[in-house]
C-alpha positions in Angstrom: 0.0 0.0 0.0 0.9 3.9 -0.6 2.0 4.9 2.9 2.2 9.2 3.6 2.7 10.2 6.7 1.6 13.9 7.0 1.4 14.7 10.7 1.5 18.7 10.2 -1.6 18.4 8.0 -3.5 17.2 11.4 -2.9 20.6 12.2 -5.2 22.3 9.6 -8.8 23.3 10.8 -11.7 21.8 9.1 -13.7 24.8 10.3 -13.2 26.9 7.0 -15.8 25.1 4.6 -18.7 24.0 6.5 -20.0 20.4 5.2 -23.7 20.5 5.1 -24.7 17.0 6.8 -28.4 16.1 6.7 -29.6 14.5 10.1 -32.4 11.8 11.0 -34.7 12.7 13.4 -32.4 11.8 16.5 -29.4 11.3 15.2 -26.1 12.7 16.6 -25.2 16.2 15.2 -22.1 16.1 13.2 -18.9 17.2 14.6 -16.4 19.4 12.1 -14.3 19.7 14.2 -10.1 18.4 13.5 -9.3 15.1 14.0 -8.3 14.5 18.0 -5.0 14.1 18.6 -4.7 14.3 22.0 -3.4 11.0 24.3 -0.8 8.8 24.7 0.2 6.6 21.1 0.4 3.2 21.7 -0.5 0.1 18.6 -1.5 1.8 15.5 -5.7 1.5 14.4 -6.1 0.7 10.9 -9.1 2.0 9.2 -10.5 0.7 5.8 -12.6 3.3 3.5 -13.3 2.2 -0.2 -14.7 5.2 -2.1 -16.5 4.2 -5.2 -18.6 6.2 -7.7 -18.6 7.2 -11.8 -15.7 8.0 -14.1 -15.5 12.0 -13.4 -17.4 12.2 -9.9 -13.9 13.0 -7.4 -13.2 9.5 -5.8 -9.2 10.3 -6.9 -9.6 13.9 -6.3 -10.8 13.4 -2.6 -8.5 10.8 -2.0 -5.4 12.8 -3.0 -6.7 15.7 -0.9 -6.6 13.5 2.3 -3.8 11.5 1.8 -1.8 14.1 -0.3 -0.3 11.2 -2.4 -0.8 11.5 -6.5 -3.5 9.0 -7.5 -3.0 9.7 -11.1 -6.0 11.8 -11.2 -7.6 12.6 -14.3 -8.9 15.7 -16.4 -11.4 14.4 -18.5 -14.2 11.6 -18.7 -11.3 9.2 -19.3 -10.6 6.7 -16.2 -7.2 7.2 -15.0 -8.0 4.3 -12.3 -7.5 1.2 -13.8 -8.1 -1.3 -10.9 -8.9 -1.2 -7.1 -5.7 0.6 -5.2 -5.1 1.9 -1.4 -3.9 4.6 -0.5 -2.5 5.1 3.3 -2.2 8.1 5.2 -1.9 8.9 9.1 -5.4 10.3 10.4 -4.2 11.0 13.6 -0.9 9.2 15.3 -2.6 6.3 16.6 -5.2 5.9 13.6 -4.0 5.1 9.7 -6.4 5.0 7.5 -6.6 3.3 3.9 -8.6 4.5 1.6 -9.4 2.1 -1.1 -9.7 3.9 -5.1 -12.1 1.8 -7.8 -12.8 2.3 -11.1 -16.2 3.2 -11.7 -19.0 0.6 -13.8 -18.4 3.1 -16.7 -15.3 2.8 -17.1 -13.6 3.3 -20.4 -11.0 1.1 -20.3 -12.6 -2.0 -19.2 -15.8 -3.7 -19.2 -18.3 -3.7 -16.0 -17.9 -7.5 -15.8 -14.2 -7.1 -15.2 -14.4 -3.8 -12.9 -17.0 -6.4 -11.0 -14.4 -9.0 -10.7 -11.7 -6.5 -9.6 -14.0 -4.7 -6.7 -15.5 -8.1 -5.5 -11.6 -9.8 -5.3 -10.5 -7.5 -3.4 -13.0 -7.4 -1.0 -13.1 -11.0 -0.6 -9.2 -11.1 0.2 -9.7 -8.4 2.7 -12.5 -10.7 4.1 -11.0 -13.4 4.1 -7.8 -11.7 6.0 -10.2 -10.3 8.1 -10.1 -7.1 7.3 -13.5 -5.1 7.2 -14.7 -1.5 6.1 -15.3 1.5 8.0 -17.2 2.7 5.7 -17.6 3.6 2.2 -17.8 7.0 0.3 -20.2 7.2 -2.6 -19.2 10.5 -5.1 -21.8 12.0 -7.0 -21.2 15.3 -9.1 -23.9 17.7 -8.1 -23.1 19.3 -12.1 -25.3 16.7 -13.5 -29.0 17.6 -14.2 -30.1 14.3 -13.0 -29.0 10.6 -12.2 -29.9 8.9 -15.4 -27.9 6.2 -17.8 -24.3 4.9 -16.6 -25.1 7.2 -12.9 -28.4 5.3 -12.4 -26.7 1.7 -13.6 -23.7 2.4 -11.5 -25.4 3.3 -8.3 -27.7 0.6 -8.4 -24.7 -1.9 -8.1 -23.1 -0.1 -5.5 -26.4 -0.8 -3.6 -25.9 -4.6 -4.4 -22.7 -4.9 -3.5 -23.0 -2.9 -0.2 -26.7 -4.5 1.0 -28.9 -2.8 3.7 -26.6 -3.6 6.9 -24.2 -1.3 5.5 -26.4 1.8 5.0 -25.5 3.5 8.1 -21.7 3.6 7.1 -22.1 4.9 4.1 -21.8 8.9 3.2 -23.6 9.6 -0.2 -21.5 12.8 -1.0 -22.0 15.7 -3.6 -18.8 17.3 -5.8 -17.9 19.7 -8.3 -20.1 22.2 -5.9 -17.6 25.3 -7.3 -19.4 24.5 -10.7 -22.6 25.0 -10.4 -25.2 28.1 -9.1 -25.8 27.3 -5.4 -29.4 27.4 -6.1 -29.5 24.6 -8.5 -26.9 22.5 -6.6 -29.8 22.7 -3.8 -32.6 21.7 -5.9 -30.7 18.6 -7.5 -29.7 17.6 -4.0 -33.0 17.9 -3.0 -34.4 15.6 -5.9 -31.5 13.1 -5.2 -33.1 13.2 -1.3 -36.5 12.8 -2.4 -36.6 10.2 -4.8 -36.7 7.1 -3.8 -34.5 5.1 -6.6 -31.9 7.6 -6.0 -30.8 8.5 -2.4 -33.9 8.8 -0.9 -34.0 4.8 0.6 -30.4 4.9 1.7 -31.1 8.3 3.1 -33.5 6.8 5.5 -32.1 3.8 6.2 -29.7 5.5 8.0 -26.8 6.6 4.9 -25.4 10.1 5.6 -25.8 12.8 2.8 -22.6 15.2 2.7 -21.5 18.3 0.5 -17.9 18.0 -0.5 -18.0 21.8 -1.3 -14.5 22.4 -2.2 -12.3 20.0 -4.3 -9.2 21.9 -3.0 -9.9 22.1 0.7 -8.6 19.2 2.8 -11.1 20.4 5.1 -14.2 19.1 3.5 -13.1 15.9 3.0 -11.7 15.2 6.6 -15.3 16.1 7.8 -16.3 13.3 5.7 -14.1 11.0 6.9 -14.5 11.9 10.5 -18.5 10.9 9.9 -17.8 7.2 9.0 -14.8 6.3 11.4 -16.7 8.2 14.6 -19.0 5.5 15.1 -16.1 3.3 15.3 -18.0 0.5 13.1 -16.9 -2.2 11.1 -19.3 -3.9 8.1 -19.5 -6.7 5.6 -20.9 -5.8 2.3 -23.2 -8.1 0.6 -20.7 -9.4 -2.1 -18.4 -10.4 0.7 -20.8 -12.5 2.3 -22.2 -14.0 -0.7 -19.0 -15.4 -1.8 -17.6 -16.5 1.6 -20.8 -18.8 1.4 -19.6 -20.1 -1.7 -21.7 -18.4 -4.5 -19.8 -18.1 -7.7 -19.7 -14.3 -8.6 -22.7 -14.7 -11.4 -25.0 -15.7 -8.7 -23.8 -12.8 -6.1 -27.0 -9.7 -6.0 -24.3 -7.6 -7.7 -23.5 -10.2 -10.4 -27.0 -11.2 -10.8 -27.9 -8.0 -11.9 -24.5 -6.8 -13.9 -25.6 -10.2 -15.9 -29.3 -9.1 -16.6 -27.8 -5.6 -18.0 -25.8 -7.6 -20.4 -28.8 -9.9 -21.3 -30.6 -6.5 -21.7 -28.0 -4.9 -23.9 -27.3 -8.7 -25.9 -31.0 -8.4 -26.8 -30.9 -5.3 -28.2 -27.7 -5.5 -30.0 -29.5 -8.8 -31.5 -32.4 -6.7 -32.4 -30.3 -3.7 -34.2 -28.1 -6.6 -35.7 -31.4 -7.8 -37.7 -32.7 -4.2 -38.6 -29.1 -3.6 -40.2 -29.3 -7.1 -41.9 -32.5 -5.7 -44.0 -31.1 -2.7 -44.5 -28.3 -4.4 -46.0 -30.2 -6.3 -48.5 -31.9 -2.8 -49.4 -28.6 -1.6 -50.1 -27.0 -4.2 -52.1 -30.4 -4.7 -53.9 -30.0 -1.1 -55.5 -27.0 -1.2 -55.9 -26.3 1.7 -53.0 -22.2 0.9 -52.7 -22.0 4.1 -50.1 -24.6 3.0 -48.0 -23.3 -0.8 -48.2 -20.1 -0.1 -46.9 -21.2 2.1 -43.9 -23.6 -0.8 -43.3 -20.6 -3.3 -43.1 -19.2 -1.0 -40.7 -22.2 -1.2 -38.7 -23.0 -4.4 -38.7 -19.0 -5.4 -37.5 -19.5 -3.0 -35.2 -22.8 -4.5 -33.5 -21.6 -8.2 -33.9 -17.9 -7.0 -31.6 -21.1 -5.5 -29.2 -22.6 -8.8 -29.0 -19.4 -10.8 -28.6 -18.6 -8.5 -26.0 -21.4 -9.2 -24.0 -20.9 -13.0 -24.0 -17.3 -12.8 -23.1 -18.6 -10.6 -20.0 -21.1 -13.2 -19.5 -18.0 -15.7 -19.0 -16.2 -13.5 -17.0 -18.9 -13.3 -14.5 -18.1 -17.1 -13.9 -15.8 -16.8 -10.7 -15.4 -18.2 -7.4 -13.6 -16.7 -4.8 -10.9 -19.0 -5.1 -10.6 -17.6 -8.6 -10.4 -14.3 -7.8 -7.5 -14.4 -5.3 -5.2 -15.7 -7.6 -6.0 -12.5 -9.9 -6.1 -10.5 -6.9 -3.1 -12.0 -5.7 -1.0 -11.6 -8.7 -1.9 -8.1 -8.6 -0.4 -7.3 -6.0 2.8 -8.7 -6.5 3.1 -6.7 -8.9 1.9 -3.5 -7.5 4.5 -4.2 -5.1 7.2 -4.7 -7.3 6.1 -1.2 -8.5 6.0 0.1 -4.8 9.3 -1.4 -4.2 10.9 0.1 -7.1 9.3 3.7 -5.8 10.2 3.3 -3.1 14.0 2.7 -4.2 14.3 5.7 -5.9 12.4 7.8 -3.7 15.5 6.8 -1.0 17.8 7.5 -3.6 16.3 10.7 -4.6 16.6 11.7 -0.7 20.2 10.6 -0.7 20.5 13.6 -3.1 19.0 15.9 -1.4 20.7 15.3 2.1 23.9 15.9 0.0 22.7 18.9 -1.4 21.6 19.8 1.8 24.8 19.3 3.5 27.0 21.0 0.4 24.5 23.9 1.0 25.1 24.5 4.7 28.9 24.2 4.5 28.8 27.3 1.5 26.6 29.1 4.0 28.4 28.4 7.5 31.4 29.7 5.2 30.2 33.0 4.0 29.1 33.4 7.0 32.4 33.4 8.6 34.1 35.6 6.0 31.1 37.8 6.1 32.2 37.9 10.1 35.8 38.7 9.5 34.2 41.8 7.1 32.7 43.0 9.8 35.0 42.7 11.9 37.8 44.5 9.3 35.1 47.3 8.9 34.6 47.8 13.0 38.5 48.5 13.5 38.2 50.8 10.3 35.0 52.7 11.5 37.2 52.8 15.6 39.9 54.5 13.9 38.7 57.1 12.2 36.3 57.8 14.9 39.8 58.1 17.2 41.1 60.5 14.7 37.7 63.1 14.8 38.6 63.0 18.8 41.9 63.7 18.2 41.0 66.7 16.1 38.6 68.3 18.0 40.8 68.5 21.3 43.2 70.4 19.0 43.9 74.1 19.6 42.8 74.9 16.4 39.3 73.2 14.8 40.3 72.4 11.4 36.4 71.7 10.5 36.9 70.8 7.1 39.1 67.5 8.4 36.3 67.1 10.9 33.8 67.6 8.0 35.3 64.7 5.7 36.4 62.1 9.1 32.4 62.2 9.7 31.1 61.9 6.0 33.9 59.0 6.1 32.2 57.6 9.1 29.0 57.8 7.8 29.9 55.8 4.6 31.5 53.2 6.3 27.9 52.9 8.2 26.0 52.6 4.9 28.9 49.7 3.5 28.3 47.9 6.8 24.1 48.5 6.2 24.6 47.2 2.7 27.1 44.4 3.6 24.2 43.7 6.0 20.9 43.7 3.8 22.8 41.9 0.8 23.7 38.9 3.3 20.1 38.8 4.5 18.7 39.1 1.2 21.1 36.0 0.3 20.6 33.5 3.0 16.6 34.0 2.0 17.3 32.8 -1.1 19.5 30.2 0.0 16.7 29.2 2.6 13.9 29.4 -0.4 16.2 27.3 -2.9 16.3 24.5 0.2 12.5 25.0 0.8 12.0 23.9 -3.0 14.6 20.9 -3.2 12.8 19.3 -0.3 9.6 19.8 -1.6 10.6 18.7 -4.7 11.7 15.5 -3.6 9.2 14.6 -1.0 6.2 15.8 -3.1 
């Protein structure tokens, strides 16, 4: 896993962007407070947070702004995550807390089947190493009009992989609040609340409803986090259940349904597959050679559709036993990839201390010669200042001497001042150039 251990960022105040939580009758009111720190550290509490949601809604976004790691996140409607990852971070200094990163249903890269294989063998090796969630974050950008299409599908198999005991740990969160009038932000919220296929079910089975208002303030999401691992609960999702029993990943809630989709979409890919057929025979019976050829590249099109579906419908054939070995293999070789990270990142700090140290040993050596300056310009300024004495006990007051000793004295004074400021003025930048080295190397 991506470990980051960010102990000054435990110092920021999540009391600059208020998170809008929407209570049950009776429920606790939420604290926004910072994470405590306070007490004694003694073992280490690991918490488990997956954070799932469409391609575009912030689940990389939020989870680089807690854990302050890069997570690759992306700029378009393109998935930059490409299978399930964690990312580590210290919450406090007795609490570390993954968060777990998935690629959404809609991917583009993959199909759902194998984004369904991906999600459910990870969780089942966490299960069956006994690790459970805290919690789970679900993203939804409040810049959509409405849930509809790849939202509604992927939503509805969150819910089928999470199951009803789960409800209360999960926070249904809004993004992308910058980018929308306050106004209609409210009213979507509001139909997401109400209806009952959307949020509205969750909502009162006990799911929390959160604004992540800022995607740039660490704030936001913390108050997010500190909602789930309050309670101090763990849960077993549906999917984990299911195939600790011994159901093969078809016959899971979440597989049953990904399956009907497919059957769904193979039917319909059948029934435009016939349509083009006659259209086809239209074409090559009058001789239309345009028309024929963008029909062949229709009807190749909708046959790779169909074929695609039945090789999802294959890939849906997993046990758990199955799925370790993918999972398993995984992560050998994400840790191969962490290893080798990690290897250059010590090498990479090796630089820097040299730098470091090469930089301190020019500085503690201006700063001696810059003393014996001083010191050179001190005996100067005493002398001359002996000489106006001398002159002024004279019998005679030869002011013209005195004149030029003083506006001698007074230049030496504005060297020194300069000497002075162009020292300062140097060790900032020497201080600024170390400032962005380290940052450099530890971002």
């Amino acid at each position: 896993m991506r470990d980051a251990y960010l102990p000054d960022a435990l110092h920021e105040g999540t009391e600059k962007t208020p998170v809008r939580v929407f209570q049950r009758p009776g429920a606790p009111q939420a604290d926004s407070s910072r994470p405590d720190v306070s007490g004694p550290v003694h073992d280490i509490r690991d918490v488990y947070i997956a954070v799932m949601g469409v391609t575009g809604s912030g689940k990389s976004s939020f989870i680089q702004l807690c854990t302050g790691r890069d997570c690759g996140v992306g700029d378009g409607l393109e998935s930059k995550t490409r299978e399930v990852e964690a990312y580590s971070f210290m919450y406090k200094p007795n609490m570390r807390v993954h968060l777990i990163d998935t690629p959404g249903f809609d991917d583009s890269n993959r199909t759902d089947a194998d984004v369904l294989r991906d999600i459910a063998g990870f969780l089942g090796v966490a299960y069956q190493k006994n690790i459970r969630l805290s919690g789970l974050v679900y993203c939804h950008r409040i810049i959509d009009p409405r849930m509809q299409g790849s939202a509604q599908r992927n939503f509805h198999m969150f819910r089928d992989l999470c199951g009803e005991d789960c409800y209360r740990q999960i926070a249904l969160i809004t993004t992308h609040w910058a980018y929308v009038p306050p106004t209609i932000g409210t009213a979507r919220e509001k139909e997401l609340i109400d209806t009952e296929k959307f949020w509205g079910y969750m909502y009162r089975k006990g799911s929390h409803i959160l604004r992540h208002v800022s995607d740039t303030d660490r704030s936001s999401a913390m108050t997010i986090l500190a909602e789930l691992i309050r309670g101090d609960r763990k849960v077993t999702l549906d999917i984990q259940r299911e195939m600790s029993e011994g159901l093969g990943l078809e016959q899971t809630s979440a597989g049953k349904r990904l399956n009907a989709d497919i059957i769904e979409m193979r039917k319909k890919h059948r029934e435009d597959l016939k349509a083009l057929e006659q259209s086809m025979k239209r074409a090559m019976a009058e001789k239309d050679k345009e028309q024929t050829q963008q029909l062949e590249k229709l009807l190749s099109e909708t046959e790779q559709k169909i074929k695609a579906g039945e090789e999802s419908q294959e890939r849906l054939k997993a046990d758990l036993q199955n799925l370790q070995v993918e999972r398993e293999a995984a992560m050998a070789r994400l840790q191969a990839e962490l290893k080798a990270s990690q290897d250059q990142m010590a090498e990479e700090q090796l630089k820097f201390q040299l730098r470091q140290d090469q930089d301190r040993a020019e500085m503690q050596s201006e700063k001696e010669a810059h003393k014996a300056r001083m010191e050179q310009l001190q005996q100067q300024m005493n002398r001359q200042a002996e000489e106006i004495k001398k002159k002024a006990a004279g019998s005679q007051t030869d002011w013209g001497s005195i004149g030029n000793a003083v506006s001698n004295v007074v230049c030496t004074i504005a060297h020194i001042a300069g000497t002075v400021i162009e020292a300062a003025i140097e060790a900032d930048r020497e201080a600024q150039r170390a400032q962005s080295s380290y940052s450099y190397s530890y971002d």
